[in-house]
N, C-alpha and C positions, 0 to 999 in steps of 0.2 A: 539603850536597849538592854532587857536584862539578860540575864543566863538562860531561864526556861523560854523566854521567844525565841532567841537565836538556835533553841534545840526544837522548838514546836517549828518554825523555820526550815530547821534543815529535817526534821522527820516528814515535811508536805511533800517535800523537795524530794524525799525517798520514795513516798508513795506512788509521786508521780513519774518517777520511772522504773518502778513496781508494772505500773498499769499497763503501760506502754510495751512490757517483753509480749502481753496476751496481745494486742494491738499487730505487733509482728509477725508471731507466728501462728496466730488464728487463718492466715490468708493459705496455710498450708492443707490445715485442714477443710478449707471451706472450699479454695478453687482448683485444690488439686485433687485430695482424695472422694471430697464428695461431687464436685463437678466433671473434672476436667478429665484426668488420667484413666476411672473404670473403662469409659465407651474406647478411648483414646487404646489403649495399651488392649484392650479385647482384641480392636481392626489388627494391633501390629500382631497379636499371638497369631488369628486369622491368617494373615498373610503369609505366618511360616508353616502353618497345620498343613498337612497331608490333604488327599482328595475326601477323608475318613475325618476332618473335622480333629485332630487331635496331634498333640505335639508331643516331640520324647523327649523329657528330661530327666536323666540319669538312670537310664533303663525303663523308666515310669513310661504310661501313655497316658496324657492329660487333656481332656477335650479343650480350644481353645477361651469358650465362653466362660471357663471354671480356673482361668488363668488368676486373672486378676484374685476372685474370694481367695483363691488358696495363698497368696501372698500377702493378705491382710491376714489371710489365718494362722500363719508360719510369723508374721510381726509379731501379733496377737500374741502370742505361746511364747515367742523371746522375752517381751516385756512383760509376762509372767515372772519368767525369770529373773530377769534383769534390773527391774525397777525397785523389787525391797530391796537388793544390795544397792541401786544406789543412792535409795533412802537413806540407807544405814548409813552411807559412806557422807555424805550429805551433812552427818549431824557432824561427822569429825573431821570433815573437812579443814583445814586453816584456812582456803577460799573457796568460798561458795560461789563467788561472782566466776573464779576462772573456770568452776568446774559448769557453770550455766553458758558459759562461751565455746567450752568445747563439744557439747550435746546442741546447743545452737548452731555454732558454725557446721558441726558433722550433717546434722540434718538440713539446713540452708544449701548447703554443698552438693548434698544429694539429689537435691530437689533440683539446684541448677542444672547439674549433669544429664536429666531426663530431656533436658533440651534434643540429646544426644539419640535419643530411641527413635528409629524412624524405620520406615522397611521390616522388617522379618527381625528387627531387636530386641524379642520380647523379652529373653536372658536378663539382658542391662536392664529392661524397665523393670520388671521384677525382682534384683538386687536392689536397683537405686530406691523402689521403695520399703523393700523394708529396712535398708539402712533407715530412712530418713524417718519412718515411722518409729520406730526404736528410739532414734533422735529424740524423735520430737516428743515420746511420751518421757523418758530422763529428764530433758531438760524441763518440762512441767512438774516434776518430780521437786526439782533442787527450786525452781522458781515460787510452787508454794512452799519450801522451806525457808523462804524469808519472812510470811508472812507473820509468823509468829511472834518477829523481831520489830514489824513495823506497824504492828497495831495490836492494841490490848485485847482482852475477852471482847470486851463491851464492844469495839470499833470493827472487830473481823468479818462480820457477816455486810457489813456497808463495804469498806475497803474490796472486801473479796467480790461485791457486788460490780460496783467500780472496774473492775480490773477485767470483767466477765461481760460488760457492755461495752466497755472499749476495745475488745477482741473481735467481738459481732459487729461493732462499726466499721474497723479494718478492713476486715474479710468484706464484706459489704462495698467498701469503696474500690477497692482493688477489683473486686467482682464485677464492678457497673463497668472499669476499664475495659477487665476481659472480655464483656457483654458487646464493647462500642468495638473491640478490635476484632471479636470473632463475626459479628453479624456484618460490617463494612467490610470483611476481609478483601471484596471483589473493587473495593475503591481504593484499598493500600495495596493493590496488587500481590497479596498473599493466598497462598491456596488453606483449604480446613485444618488440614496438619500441621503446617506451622505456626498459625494462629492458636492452634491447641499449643504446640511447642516454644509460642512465646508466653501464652500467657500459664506454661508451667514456667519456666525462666523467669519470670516477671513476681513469683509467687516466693521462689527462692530469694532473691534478689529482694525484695521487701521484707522479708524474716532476716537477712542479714543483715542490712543498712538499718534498721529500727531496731535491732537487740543492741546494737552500741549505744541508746539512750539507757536503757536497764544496767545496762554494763558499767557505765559511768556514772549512775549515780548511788545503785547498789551501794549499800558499803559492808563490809567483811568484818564479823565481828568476832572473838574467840567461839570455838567452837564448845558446845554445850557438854561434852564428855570427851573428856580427854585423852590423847594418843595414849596406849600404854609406851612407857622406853623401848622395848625389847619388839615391837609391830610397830608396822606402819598403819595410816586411817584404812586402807581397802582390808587388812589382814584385822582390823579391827571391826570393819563394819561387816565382814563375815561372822567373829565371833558375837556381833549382837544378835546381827539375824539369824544363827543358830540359835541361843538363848531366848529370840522372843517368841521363834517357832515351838521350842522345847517349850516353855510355860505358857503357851496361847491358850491351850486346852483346857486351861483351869480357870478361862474367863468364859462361861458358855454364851454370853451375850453378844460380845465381842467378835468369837465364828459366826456364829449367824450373822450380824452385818456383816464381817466381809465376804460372806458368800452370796449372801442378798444382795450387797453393792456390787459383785464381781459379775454377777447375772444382770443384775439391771443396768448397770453401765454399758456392759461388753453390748448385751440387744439392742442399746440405744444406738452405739457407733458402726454395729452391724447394718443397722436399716439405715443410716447415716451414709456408710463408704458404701451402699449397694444400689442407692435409690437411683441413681445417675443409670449404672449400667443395668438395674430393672426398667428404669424406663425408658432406653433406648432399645435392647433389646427385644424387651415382651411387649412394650406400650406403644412402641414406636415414636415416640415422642423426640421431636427436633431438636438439639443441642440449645438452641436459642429460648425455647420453651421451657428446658431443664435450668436452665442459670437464672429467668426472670423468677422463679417457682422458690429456688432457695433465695434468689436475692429477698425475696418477699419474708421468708423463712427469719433470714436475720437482721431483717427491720424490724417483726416483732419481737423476733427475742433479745434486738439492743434495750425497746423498751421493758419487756420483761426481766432481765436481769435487773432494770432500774427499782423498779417495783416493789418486787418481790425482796430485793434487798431493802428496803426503806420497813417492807413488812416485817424480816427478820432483826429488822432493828429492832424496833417496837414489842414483839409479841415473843419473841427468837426463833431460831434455825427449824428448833426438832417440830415446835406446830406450825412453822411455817409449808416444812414440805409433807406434813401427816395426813396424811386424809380423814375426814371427817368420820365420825363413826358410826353417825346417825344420819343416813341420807335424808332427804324429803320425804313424806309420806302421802296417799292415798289423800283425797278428801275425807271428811268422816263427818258424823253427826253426832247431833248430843246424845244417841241412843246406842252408839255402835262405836267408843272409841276403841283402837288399838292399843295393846300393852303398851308399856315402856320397854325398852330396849335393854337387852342386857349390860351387866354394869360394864364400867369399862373402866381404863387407867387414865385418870384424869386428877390426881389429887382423892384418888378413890370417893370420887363424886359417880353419882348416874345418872347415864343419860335421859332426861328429861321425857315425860311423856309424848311421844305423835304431835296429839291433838288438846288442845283443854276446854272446856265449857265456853269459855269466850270467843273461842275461836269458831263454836259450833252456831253462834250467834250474830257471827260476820261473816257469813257463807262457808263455814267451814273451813278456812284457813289451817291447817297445820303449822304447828309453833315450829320455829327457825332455829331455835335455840339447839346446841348438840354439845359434845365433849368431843376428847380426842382419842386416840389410841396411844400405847405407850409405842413410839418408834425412836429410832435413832438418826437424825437429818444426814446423808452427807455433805461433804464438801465442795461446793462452790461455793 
């Protein structure tokens, strides 16, 4: 066996418990903040509100239904904060695996402890999640900071694919448990609250036990910029993120995606952690009905991560997620076609007429043909 199999070997070997950290802690996001916890943790605020619907914390009066958003919104705005440092820190880490254990195990931990919120604890449930959410965006943080290390240009958009369907199976499998323990609760002899409170326990407890595959095989490699002597990596990854913040402004592209990505992400995970407690609240919709709805959720998107990565293998990332620029058109005729589209960013090609004579002579068909816009794909 020569030298490059024994390294093509142990780089599978890496991948595959690359894949597996999303595999873990996908189950956090899936059964706890999008199912489980919003309806869950509303009833407990509920139960300590006044006769006035509304609870005081810290002088504040907070109605109980706006419990839950405001603690996804108060995570939200941490990990604003917190995540370009520990990006930065990330890069100068000497390990990257310990620093993916302690963002792991903190929000694993947190998640377990929700077991704990029962009654009138709405305080503890709204700490223990935004610790855990804070958690759990770091350790994604430092977790795609390896990929860079265990796959080329060419391979990242498949790998990252990979890694992105194996997280939705997770969440998925753990989900159907949740689904079997919360809908039989009346055959395990459990009432709905703790059924909710195991299968939060259940959720932590599989984000911990499953990051020890990623943990072990990870490997820690020197870090890409080096400590200066005189700092340590945190007093170091301050001074980049000052420095990248100071010269951002001179890449005008560059702001504009990440404020595009900061909106369209943030909406995404908004209607994500709300949908559970909009549709138990406003919808009235059965707990049992909300978990069959997402389980179904991430059965398409295991196979849609498949997919669409196999696409950005092929064609890449940026026209993989660009929208097309030249929708469908009208029928037309050989006597009334439509312009051509204005030009667009495609190899400063343009886009193609609507319609063309032949088309007008097989019922009118509109040509399929389009170009793209110039965008920037992000990252999954």
């Amino acid at each position: 066996m020569t030298a490059s199999t024994v390294d093509e070997q142990s780089l599978r070997r890496e991948r595959r418990g690359w894949y597996f950290y999303d595999w873990a802690a996908s189950t956090f996001s899936t059964s706890v903040v999008t199912v489980f916890l919003g309806p869950y943790l509303t009833d407990v605020t509920e139960n300590a509100a006044g006769a006035d619907g509304f609870v005081e914390v810290l002088g504040f009066s907070v109605r109980a239904s706006a419990w839950f958003p405001a603690m996804i919104t108060l995570s939200v705005f941490l990990q604003l904060l917190v995540l370009p440092v520990v990006g930065a820190l990330a890069d100068r880490a000497p390990s990257k695996r310990r620093l993916l254990a302690l963002f792991a195990y903190a929000g694993a931990g947190a998640t377990m402890l929700m077991y704990l919120v029962e009654g009138d604890r709405f305080l503890l449930g709204g700490f223990l999640l935004v610790v855990a959410n804070v958690a759990f965006g770091a350790s994604i943080v430092v977790y795609n900071a390896f990929l860079p290390e265990i796959a080329g240009p060419d391979d990242r958009d498949a790998v990252s694919a990979r890694g992105w369907a194996l997280g939705y199976a997770g969440g998925a499998i753990l989900l159907v448990l949740n689904l079997v323990l919360y809908t039989l609760r009346d055959s395990f002899g459990v009432s709905e609250g703790m059924a909710v409170r195991i299968s939060l326990l259940s959720a932590g407890l599989w984000w911990a036990l499953f990051a020890l595959i990623p943990l072990r095989r990870l490997v820690d490699r020197p870090p890409v910029h080096l400590v200066p002597a005189d700092g340590g990596a945190l007093g170091a990854g301050f001074r980049q993120l000052a420095g990248t913040v100071r010269d951002l402004f001179g890449y005008r592209q560059t702001v504009l995606f990440l404020v595009a990505y900061l909106l369209y992400n943030d909406g995404i995970q908004a209607a994500i952690a709300f949908s559970a407690t909009y549709g138990t609240e406003e919808l009235d919709l059965d707990q049992d009905v909300l978990i069959l709805a997402i389980l179904l959720v991430q059965v398409v998107a295991f196979g849609g991560a498949l997919a669409l990565g196999r696409v950005a293998q092929r064609a890449g990332a940026k026209r993989t997620v660009t929208p097309r620029c030249c929708p469908p058109a009208p029928r037309c005729s050989s006597t009334s076609w439509p312009r051509p589209s204005a030009s667009c960013s495609a190899g400063r090609r343009r886009c193609p007429a609507r319609c063309s004579p032949s088309s007008s002579r097989s019922g009118g068909r509109p040509s399929t043909s389009a170009c793209t816009r110039s965008a920037t794909g992000p990252r999954p």
